[in-house]
N, C-alpha and C positions, 0 to 999 in steps of 0.2 A: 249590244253584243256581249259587255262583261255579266249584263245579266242571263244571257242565254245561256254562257258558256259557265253560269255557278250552277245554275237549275242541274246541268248537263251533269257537272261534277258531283253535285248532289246525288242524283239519282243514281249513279254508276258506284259512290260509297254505300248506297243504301242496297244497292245489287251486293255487291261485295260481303256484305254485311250477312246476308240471308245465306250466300253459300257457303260463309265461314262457318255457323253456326249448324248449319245442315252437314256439312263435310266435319266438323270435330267430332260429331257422333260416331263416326264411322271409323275404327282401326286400320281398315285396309286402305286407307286414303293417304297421297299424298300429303304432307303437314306445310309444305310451303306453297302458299298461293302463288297465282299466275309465274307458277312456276318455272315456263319455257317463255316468259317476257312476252305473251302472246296478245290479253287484253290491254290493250290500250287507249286511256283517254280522249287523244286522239295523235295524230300518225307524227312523230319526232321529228321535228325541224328545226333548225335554227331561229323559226319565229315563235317556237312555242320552248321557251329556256326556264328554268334548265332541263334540259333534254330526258334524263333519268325520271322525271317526275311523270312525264306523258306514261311509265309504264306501273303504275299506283296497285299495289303499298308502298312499293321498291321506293328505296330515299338513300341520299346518302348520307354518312355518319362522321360527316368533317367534311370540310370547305369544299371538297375534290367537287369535280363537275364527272362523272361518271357517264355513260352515253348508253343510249336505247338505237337502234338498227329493227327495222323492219321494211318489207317487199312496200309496203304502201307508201313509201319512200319515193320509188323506181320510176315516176309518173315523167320527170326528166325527159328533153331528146334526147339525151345522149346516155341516158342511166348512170348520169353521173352523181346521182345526188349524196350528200355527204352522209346521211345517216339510210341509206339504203339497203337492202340486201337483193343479191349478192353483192351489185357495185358500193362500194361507198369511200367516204373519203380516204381512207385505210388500205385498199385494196378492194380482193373479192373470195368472200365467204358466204357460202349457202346456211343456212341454222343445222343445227344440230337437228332439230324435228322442227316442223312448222313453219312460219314467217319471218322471228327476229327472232332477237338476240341481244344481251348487255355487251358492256365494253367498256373497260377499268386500264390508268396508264399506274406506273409506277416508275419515279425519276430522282433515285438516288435521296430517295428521304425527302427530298423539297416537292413533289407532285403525286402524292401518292393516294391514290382514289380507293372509293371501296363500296359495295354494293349491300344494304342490308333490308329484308323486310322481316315483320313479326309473324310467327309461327302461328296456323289454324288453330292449338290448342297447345297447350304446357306440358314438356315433357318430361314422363313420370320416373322419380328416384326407381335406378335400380334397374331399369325398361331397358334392352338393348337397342339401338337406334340406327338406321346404315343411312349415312351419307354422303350424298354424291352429286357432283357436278362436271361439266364439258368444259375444256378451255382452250383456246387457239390465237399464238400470235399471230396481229395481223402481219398484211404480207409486208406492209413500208416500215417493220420496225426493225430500227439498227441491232437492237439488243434481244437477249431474252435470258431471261433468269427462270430459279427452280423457286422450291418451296412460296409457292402459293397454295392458302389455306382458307380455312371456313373455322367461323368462332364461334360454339354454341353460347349467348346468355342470359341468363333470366332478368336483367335489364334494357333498355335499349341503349347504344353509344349515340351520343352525340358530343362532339369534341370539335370546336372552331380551330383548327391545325391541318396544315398541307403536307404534314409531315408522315410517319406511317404508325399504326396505332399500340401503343404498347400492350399486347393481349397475344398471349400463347394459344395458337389455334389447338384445337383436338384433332382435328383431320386438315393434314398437309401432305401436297406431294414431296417427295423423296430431296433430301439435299445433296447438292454436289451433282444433279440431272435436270438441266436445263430445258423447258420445254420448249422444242424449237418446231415442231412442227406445224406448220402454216397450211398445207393443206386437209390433213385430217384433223377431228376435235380429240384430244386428250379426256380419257376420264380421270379424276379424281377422288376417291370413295374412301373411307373407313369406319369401321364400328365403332359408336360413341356409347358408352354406358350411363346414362342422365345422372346427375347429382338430384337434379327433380327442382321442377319451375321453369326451366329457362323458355325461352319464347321468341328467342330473335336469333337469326341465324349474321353472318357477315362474313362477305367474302372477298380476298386481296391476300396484298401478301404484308404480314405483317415482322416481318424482321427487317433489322438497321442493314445500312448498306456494310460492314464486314461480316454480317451473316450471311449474305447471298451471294448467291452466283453468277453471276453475271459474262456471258461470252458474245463475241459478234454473230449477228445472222449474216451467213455467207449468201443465204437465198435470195436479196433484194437487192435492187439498183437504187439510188439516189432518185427523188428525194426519201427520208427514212426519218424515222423518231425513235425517240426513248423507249423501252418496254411499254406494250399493247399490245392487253389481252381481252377478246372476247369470250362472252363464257353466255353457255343454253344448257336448260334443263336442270334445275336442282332440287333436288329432292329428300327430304327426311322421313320415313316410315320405319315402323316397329320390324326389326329384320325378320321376325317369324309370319310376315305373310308378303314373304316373295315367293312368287310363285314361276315357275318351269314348265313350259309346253308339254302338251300330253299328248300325244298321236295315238295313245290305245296300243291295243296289241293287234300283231297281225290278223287276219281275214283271209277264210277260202269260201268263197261262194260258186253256183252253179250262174253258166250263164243266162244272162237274163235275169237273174237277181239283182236285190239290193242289199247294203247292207250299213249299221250308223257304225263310223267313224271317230275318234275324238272322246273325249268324256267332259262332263258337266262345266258349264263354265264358273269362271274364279270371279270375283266381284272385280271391277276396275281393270281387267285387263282387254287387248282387242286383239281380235284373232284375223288372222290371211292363210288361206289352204293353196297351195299351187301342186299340181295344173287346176285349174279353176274347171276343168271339163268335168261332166258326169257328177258335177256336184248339187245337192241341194242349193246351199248357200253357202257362200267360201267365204266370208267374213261373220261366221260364228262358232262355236267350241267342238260341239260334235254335229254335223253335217251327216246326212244319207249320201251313198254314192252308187252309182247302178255305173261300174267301167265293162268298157266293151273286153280289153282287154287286162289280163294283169297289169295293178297300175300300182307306182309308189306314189305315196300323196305325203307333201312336206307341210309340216304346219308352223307360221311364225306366229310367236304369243307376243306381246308388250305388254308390259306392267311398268307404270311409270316410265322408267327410260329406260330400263332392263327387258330387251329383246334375246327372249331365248326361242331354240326351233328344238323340232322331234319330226320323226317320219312314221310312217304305217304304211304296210303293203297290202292290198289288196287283190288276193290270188284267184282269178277267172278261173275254173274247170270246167270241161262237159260233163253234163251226167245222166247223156241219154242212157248209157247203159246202164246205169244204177239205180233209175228210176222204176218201178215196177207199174204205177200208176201215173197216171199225165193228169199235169193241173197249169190251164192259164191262166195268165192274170195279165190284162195289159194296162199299157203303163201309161194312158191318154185315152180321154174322152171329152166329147162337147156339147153337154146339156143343152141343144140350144131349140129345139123341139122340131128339128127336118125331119127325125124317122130314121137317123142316122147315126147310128153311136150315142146315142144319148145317153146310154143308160152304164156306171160301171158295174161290170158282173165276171164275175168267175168261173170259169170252165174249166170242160174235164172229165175224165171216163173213171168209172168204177167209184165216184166217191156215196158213202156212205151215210155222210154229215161231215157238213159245214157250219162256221160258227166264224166272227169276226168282227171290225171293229177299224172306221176312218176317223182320224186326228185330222186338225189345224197345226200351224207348224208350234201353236206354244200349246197342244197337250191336250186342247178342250175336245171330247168326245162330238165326231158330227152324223155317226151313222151307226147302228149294229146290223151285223149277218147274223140269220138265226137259219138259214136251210140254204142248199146248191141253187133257190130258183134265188134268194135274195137278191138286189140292185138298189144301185143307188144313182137317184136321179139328180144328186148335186146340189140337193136343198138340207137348211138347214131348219127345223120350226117353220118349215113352210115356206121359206123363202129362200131364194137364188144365193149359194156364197161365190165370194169372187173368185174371177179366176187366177191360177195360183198352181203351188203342188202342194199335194194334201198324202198325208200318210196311212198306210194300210197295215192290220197285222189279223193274217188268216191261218184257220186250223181245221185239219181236214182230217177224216176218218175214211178210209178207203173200205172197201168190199172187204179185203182180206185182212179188216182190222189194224192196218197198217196206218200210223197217221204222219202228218207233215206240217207242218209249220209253216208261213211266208210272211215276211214283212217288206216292206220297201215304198217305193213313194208314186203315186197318180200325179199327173196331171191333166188340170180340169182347164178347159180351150172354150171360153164365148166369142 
C-alpha cells in the first residue's frame, strides 16, 4: 500500500510539474497553483495527517496543523464528517467556487497556523501584482479578529514555532474591522509592486496579540473555538490583464434575423450568457442570437476569481415594410436523403446575384454560394458533417441594384 500510494504521489508531482511549467509561460495565468485547494492527493481525513498536505504544494511554515475541507469528505450518514464541505467539524460552509477550501486557527500567539505554497514563476521587480483571497470564520468560533494578511517572499518560511510569524504582510485587511461574517466569504485583495524574486506567497494573520482585534462572535452557540478562518480562491496575476465582461453594443435586427453578440474571447476567462434561449452557445464570448422577441442578454465573465457582468440588448423590428425585395433563408435542414429538405438554399424574388459562404462554429470555411440556384447538402470534402449549428453570411444583389446582407446561424437535423 506505501508503495502504491509513493507511485501515486510521484506521478501527481510530476503532473504538477508539467502544468507549472506550461502555465509560467503565460501572463494572463493565475501564479498560484491549485489555487481554489481543488486538486488533491487524495480526499483529507483524519487517516491521512497532516491534513494540509493532502492539498500539495500547500505546506505549512511552522508547527501549525492547518486543515484542507473538501465535498469528497461528505460520504458520512450523517454528513458529518469533520473535514467536509459544506458539513464539517466547524460548522457549515459551501467553497467559495468548487469543492474545498483551507482552514487556518489563530490562538493568542500560542496556535497560530498558516498556509503557504510556491509561486508558478518569480515575480518581476517593478511588475504590479493584485492579490487576492476569500475568508470566512467558521460558524463554532467564539472569536474573530481583523488584519489577516498574505506575505509575498522570495524565500520559503519554515519556522518550528506555534507561535505567529514575525513578517509584515503587504496585503492585509483593514485593522480595527473584525471579520465576522460567517455566512458569506470576505475578499481580501491589494496591489503589490514586486521588489523582484519572490515566489512564495503565506497566508494568516501575522501580528502579536496587542496588535489585533479581537471581539466575541454573538452568532454561535456553545460548543465554540478560538479564531477559525477558512479561506478559497487565491490568486496573484500581473493587474493589467484583468479583464471586464463585454456584452458588445446594442443590436436592432429584422425579425427572423440573427445576429453575434459579445466580442472575442479573453484568454483564461469563462463565459454564462442568461436567458440561455435563442442562443448559439451560452457558455462562450460572443454567441449568435436569433430572439423572437426584443431580448436583454446578461453576460457573466470570470477570470480567476473576479466575476464581472455586462448586458446587450437586442432589438426585434418588422420590416416588411422596408423591404423592397424578399429574401429567405431558413434556419433548419436535414440532409438525410428522404427528398425532404435536404438541401440548405435561399429564396426570394427579384434577386440579381447571390454570393455566400457556411462556417463551423470555430471559423473554418465548409461551403461557398456562387448564384440564387446554389445549396448545400451538408457535406464537407465529400463527406457528412455533424449535426450541430453552422453559420451563414449571404449577399444579394436585387433587380433594382439594391443589395442586402444576411448572416446568422443553420441548423443541420440527422
Amino acid at each position: 500500500m506505501q508503495f502504491l500510494f509513493f507511485m501515486l504521489y510521484k506521478k501527481i508531482i510530476i503532473l504538477f510539474s508539467i502544468i507549472l511549467i506550461f502555465h509560467g509561460a503565460n501572463s494572463q495565468t493565475n501564479l498560484v497553483p491549485n489555487w481554489s485547494f481543488e486538486d488533491l492527493l487524495v480526499c483529507p481525513s483524519a487517516d491521512f495527517t497532516p491534513v494540509y498536505q493532502s492539498a500539495f504544494p500547500w505546506y505549512s511554515p511552522t508547527g501549525g496543523t492547518p486543515d484542507i475541507y473538501n465535498v469528497c469528505c461528505n460520504s458520512a450518514p450523517n454528513h458529518d464528517s469533520v473535514t467536509g464541505v459544506p458539513h464539517n467539524g466547524l460548522g457549515y460552509q459551501q467553497a467559495h467556487t468548487g469543492n474545498g477550501y483551507g482552514g487556518f486557527a489563530w490562538d493568542y500567539s500560542s496556535n497560530c497556523e498558516y498556509l503557504s505554497v510556491k509561486l508558478i514563476s518569480l515575480l518581476e521587480a517593478g511588475k504590479k501584482y493584485c492579490v487576492q483571497f476569500y475568508v470566512n470564520p467558521a460558524n463554532y468560533t467564539y472569536y474573530v479578529i481583523d488584519r489577516i494578511g498574505a506575505y509575498l517572499s522570495v524565500d520559503s518560511i519554515n519556522e518550528a514555532t506555534y507561535g505567529y510569524l514575525h513578517y509584515i504582510p503587504q496585503i492585509e485587511s483593514p485593522a480595527g474591522i473584525a471579520i465576522s461574517d460567517t455566512v458569506n466569504w470576505t475578499e481580501i485583495s491589494g496591489i503589490y509592486t514586486a521588489a523582484g524574486g519572490e515566489q512564495f506567497i503565506t497566508i494568516g494573520c501575522f501580528r502579536p496579540d496587542s496588535m489585533v482585534y479581537i471581539t466575541y462572535n454573538d452568532t454561535i452557540h456553545p460548543p465554540g473555538y478560538w479564531p477559525y478562518y477558512n479561506i478559497d480562491d487565491v490568486s496573484v496575476y500581473y493587474c493589467d490583464t484583468i479583464y471586464k465582461a463585454e456584452a458588445g453594443t446594442n443590436k436592432t435586427i429584422c425579425e427572423g434575423d440573427s445576429v453575434q453578440i459579445g466580442l472575442p474571447p479573453n484568454a483564461d476567462c469563462y463565459y454564462k450568457w442568461q436567458p440561455a434561449i435563442s442562443l448559439s452557445n451560452d457558455s462562450i464570448a460572443n454567441p449568435w442570437v436569433k430572439p423572437a422577441v426584443t431580448t436583454t442578454y446578461y453576460l457573466q465573465q470570470t477570470f480567476m476569481s473576479n466575476i464581472t457582468t455586462d448586458s446587450v440588448k437586442v432589438i426585434v423590428i418588422s420590416c416588411e415594410d422596408t423591404l423592397k425585395n424578399s429574401l429567405t433563408i431558413p434556419n433548419a435542414f436535414t440532409p438525410n436523403g428522404d427528398g425532404y429538405n435536404d438541401y440548405f438554399k435561399v429564396n426570394g424574388t427579384n434577386i440579381k446575384s447571390l454570393t455566400g459562404k457556411i462556417f463551423n462554429r470555430w471559423g473554418e470555411e465548409l461551403f461557398k454560394f456562387t448564384d440564387a440556384n446554389s445549396k448545400w447538402d451538408g457535406k464537407y470534402k465529400g463527406k457528412d458533417v455533424s449535426a450541430g449549428t453552422y453559420f451563414y453570411i449571404i449577399n444579394v444583389v436585387f433587380n433594382d441594384d439594391s443589395t442586402e446582407s444576411k448572416h446568422g446561424c443553420i441548423e443541420l437535423v440527422r
